[in-house]
C-alpha positions in Angstrom: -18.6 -13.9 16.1 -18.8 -10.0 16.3 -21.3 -7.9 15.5 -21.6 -7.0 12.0 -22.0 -3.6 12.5 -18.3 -3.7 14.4 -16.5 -4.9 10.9 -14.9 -3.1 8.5 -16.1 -1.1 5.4 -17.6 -4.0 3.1 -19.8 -4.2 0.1 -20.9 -7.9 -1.6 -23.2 -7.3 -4.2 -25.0 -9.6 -6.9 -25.5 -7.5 -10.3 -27.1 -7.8 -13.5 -24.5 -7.0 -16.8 -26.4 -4.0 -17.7 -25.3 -2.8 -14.1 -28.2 -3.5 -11.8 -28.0 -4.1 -8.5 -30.5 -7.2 -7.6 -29.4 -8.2 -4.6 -27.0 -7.3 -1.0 -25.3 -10.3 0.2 -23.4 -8.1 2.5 -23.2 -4.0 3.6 -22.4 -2.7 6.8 -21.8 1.0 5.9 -25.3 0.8 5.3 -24.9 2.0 2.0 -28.2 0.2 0.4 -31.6 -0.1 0.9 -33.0 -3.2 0.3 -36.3 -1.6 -0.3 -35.1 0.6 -2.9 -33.7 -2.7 -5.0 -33.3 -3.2 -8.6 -30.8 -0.3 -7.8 -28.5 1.2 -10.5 -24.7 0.5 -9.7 -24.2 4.5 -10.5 -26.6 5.5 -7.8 -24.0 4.7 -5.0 -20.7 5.9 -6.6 -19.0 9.7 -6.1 -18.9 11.8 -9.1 -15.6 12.5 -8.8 -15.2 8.2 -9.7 -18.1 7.9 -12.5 -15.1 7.4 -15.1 -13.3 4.9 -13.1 -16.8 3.1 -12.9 -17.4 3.4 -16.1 -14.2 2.0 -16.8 -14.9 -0.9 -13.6 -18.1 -2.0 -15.6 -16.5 -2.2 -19.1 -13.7 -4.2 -18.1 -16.0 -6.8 -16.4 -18.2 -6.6 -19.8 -15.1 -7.3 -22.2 -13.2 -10.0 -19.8 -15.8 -11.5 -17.5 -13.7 -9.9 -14.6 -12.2 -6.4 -13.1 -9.8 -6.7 -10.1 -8.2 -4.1 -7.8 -10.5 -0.4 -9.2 -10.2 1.9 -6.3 -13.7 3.8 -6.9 -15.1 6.5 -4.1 -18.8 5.6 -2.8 -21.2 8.3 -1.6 -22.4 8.2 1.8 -25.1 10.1 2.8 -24.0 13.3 5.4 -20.6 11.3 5.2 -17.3 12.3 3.0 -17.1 9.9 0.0 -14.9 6.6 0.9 -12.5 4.7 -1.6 -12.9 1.4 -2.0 -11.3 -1.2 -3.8 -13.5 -3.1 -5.9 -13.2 -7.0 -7.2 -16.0 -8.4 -10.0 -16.4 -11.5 -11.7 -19.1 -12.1 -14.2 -20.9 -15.9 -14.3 -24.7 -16.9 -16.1 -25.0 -13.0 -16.8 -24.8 -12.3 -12.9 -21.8 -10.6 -12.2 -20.9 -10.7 -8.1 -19.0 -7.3 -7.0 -16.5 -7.2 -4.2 -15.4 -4.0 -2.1 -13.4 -3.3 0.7 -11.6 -0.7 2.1 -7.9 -0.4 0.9 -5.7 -2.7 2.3 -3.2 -5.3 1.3 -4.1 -8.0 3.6 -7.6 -7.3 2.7 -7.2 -7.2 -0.9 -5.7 -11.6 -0.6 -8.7 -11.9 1.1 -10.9 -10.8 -1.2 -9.0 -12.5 -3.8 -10.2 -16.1 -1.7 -13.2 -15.2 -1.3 -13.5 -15.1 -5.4 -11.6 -18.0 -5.5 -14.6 -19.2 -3.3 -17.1 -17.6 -5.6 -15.1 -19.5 -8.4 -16.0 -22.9 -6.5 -19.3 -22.3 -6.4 -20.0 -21.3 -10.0 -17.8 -24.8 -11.0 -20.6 -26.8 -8.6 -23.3 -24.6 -10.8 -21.8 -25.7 -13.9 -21.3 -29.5 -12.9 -25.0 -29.3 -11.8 -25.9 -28.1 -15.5 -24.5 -30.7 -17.2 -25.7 -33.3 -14.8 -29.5 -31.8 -15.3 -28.6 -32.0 -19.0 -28.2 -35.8 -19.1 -31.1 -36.4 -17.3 -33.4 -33.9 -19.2 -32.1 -36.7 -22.4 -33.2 -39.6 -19.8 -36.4 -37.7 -18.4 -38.8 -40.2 -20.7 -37.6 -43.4 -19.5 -36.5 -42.4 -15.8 -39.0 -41.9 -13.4 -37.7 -41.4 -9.6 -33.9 -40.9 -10.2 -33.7 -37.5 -11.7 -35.5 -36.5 -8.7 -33.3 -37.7 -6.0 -30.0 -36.5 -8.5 -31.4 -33.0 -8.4 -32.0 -33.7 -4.7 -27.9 -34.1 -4.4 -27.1 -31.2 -6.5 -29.3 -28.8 -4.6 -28.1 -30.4 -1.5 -24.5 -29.3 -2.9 -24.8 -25.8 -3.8 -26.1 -25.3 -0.6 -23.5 -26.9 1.4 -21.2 -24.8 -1.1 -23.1 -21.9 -0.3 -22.9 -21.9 3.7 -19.3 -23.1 3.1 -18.7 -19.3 1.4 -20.8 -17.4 3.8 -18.7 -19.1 6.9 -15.3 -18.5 5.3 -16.9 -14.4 3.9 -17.5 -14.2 7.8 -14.0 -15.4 9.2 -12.3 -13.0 6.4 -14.6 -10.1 7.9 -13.0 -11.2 11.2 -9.4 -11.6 10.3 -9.8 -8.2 9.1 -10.3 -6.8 12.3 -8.0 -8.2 14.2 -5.5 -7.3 11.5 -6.5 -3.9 12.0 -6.7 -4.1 15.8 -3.3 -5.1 16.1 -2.0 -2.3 14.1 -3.7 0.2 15.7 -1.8 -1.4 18.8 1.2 -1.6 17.2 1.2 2.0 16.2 0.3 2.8 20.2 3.4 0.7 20.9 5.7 2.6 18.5 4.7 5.9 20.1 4.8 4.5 23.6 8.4 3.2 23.1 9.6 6.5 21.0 8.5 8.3 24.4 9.8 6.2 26.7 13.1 5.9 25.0 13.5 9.8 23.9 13.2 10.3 27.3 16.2 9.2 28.9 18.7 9.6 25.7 17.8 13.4 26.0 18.7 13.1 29.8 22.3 11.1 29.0 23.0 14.1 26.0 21.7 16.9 28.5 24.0 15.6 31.5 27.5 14.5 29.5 26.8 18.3 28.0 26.7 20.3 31.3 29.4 17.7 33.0 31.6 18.7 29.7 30.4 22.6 30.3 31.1 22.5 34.0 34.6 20.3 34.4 35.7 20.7 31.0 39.2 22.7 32.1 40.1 19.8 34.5 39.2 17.4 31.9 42.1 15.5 29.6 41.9 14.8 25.9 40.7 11.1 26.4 38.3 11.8 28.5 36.4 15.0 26.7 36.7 12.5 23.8 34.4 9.8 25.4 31.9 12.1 26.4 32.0 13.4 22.8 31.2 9.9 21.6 28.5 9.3 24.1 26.8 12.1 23.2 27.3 11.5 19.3 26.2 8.1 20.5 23.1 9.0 21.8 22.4 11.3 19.0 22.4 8.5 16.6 19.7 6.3 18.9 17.1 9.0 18.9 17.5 9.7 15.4 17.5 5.8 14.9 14.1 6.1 16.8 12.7 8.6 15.3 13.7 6.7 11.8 11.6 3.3 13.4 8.8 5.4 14.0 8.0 7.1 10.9 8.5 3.6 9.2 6.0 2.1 11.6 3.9 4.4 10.4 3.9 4.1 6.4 0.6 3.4 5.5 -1.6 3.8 8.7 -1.5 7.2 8.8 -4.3 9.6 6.8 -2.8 9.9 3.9 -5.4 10.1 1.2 -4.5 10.1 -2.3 -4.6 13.2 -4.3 -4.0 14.4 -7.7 0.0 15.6 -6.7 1.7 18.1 -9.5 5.4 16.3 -9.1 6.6 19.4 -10.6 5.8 21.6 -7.4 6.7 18.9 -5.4 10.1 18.5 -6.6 10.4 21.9 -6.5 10.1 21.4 -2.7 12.8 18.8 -2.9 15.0 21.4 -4.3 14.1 24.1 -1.6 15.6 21.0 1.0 18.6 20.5 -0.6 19.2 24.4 -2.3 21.9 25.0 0.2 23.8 21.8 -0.1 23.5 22.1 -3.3 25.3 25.2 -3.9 27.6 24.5 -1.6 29.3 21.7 -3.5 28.6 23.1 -6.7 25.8 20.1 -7.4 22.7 20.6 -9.6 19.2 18.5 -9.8 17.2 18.8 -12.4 13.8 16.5 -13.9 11.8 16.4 -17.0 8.6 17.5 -17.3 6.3 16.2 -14.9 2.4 15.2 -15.0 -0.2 15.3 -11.9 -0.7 12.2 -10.8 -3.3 10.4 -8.5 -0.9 9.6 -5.0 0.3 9.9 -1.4 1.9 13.7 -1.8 3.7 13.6 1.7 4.7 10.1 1.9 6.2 10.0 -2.2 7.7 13.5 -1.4 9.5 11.7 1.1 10.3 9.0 -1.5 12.4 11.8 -3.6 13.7 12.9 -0.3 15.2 9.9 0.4 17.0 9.3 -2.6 18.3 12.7 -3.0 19.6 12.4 0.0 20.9 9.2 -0.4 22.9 11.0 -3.9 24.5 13.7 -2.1 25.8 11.1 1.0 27.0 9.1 -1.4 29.0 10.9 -4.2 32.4 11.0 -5.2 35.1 13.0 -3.7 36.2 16.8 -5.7 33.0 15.5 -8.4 30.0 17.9 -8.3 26.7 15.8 -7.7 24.7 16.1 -10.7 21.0 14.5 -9.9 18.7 14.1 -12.8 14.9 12.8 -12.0 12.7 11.6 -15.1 9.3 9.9 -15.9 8.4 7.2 -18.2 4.6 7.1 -18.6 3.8 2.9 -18.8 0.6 1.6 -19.3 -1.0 0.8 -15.9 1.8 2.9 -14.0 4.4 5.7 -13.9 7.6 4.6 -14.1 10.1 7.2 -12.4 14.0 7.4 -11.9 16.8 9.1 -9.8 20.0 8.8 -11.3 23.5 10.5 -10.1 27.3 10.6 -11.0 28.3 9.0 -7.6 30.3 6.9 -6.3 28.3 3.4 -7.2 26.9 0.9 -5.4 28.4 -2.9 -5.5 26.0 -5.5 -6.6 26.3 -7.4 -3.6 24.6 -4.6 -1.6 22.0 -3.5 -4.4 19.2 -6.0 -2.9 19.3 -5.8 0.9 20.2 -1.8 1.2 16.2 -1.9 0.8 16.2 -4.1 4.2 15.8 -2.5 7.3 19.0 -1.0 9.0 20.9 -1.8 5.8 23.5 0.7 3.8 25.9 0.2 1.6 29.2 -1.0 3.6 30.8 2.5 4.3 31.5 3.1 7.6 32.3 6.9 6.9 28.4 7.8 6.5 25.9 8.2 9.3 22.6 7.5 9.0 20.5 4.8 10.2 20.4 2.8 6.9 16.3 2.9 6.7 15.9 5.5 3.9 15.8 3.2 1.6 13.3 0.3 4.0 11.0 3.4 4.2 11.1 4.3 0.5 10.1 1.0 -0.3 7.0 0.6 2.0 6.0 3.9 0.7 6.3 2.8 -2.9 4.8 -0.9 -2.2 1.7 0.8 -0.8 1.2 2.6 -3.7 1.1 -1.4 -5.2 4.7 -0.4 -6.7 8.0 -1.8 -7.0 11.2 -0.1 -5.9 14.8 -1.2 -7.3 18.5 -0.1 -8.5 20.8 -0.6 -11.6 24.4 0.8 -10.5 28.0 0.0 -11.2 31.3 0.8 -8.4 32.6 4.5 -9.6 29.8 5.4 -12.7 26.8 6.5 -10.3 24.0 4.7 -9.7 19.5 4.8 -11.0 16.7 4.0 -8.5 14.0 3.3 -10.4 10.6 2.6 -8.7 6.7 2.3 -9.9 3.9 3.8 -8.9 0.4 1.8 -10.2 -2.3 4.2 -12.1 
């Protein structure tokens, strides 16, 4: 087993309901003293998340649980750090989870309350059973003794069972990230390595095109223009696997984002296009909202995009972006005049290296994979409603 010190950003705390810290089962940012305990929950958040905590704490107050608050911790001579935080409340203790963000990470945490949840059943069943025998106390005289015997014995065994399985999650964890951190080394290593000779083919079919061009017949200036066009496609077809390999492992940190100036940079993209065919886009008013500015600017990118490949012969593209403020997340759409999309294709043109079946369009058919792994880290959900010939409306989420 590693060192503890070597795992990732953790907190396991055990809590009073007035917000108390009483205890650190776990902490290897070295957040809290141990000395310094009873310590208020408050003392180790960022001001710029006392709300959210605020909010955290009532939550767990009204339904004996909170699951999934990202809340920023303050860390002495450090930048604050968000973390997601899990809590369930049991015998007015209330045992508070936190991690740093990460999908993988955020199942395991949900185990390890499922674990918690074990333990708190064996807790119960041992208050009942102390119950009985509390009525029987008079008339017994050794049993009791070995019973509670058995239910201490259990608990325990219950509670190294948690702290072995809290352990191998903490491990898991790492590797996880290990291996993305390889991953990502590979995906640059193989853009390199693969860049590399494509711009030698292009660079060499150019200058052999250049230099014996007049001797040259029609077939043959027409393969070399395919080769090249060919080898075009696979670097941008690289560079297209690489930024996907990328969604959510690079520094991104969410920020409030005013849409409004971002779609204005949207429109700055396409301005030229635009006027061009005669097109227009145009959105509602738009709030700020807490997110991923480059990677959801390349969200509307994407689909723009994906608007203007796709509309309809002699119709000017008219693109029209809107918000519908839900509950727990902002709910936006896209929606053009274009030519449609049939409904066999309207699930798997999220899939990697999938497009709607036209051979006439180039691209590498992972707009739509990358827009989806952008939205899904934001803990969204991405889909279309569209009919053949009457345009088509992405709609995707993004959570509060």
């Amino acid at each position: 087993m590693n060192n503890e010190n070597e795992l990732l950003d953790g907190l396991y705390l055990v809590c009073n309901r007035k917000g108390i810290i009483n205890d650190v089962l776990f902490d290897n940012l070295a957040l809290i003293n141990k000395d310094r305990l009873p310590l208020p929950f408050g003392d180790i958040i960022d001001k710029q998340s006392i709300k959210k905590s605020t909010d955290f704490w009532e939550e767990i107050l009204t339904n004996d649980f909170a699951f999934d608050f990202e809340i920023y911790i303050k860390l002495e001579n450090r930048e604050p750090v968000p973390l997601k935080f899990t809590a369930g409340s049991f015998n007015n203790e209330v045992w508070v989870i936190a991690a740093t963000q990460n999908k993988l990470m955020q199942k395991m945490l949900n185990e390890m309350m499922l674990i918690n949840n074990e333990q708190q059943n064996l807790i119960r069943s041992a208050e009942k059973k102390l119950s009985k025998i509390t009525d029987k106390v008079e008339t017994l005289t050794l049993d009791p003794y070995d019973e509670l015997s058995q239910m201490n014995n259990e608990l325990m065994n219950a509670q190294r069972k948690l702290a072995k399985q809290n352990q191998e999650i903490l491990r898991l964890n790492k590797e996880m990230m290990h291996n993305n951190e390889k991953l990502e080394h590979f995906a640059y290593t193989v853009s390199h390595d693969l860049k590399e000779p494509l711009r030698m083919v292009r660079s060499f079919l150019k200058r052999l095109e250049q230099k014996y061009g007049h001797s040259l017949d029609g077939k043959a200036k027409r393969y070399i223009f395919f080769a090249v066009d060919g080898a075009e496609r696979m670097s941008e077809l690289i560079n297209e696997l690489l930024n996907y390999s990328r969604v959510g492992r690079m520094n991104n940190e969410f920020e409030m984002t005013d849409i409004n100036a971002l779609l204005v940079d949207v429109e700055k993209l396409y301005h030229s296009q635009l006027l061009e065919i005669g097109g227009s886009l145009k959105w509602s008013e738009m709030p700020e909202i807490n997110c991923q500015k480059i990677p959801i600017q390349q969200v509307f990118n994407n689909l723009v995009a994906n608007s203007l490949k796709y509309r309809k012969e002699d119709v000017s593209p008219e693109i029209v972006i809107t918000l519908e403020d839900k509950r727990d997340e902002w709910l936006f759409s896209v929606r053009d005049n274009g030519q449609g999309i049939d409904p066999k294709y309207q699930t798997i043109i999220f899939d990697l290296f999938r497009k709607v079946d036209d051979k006439s369009t180039s691209g590498s058919g992972m707009g739509l994979a990358i827009c989806k792994k952008i939205v899904e880290e934001h803990n969204g959900k991405i889909w279309v409603e569209s009919e053949l010939g009457k345009g088509s409306t992405f709609y995707f989420t993004l959570q509060k």
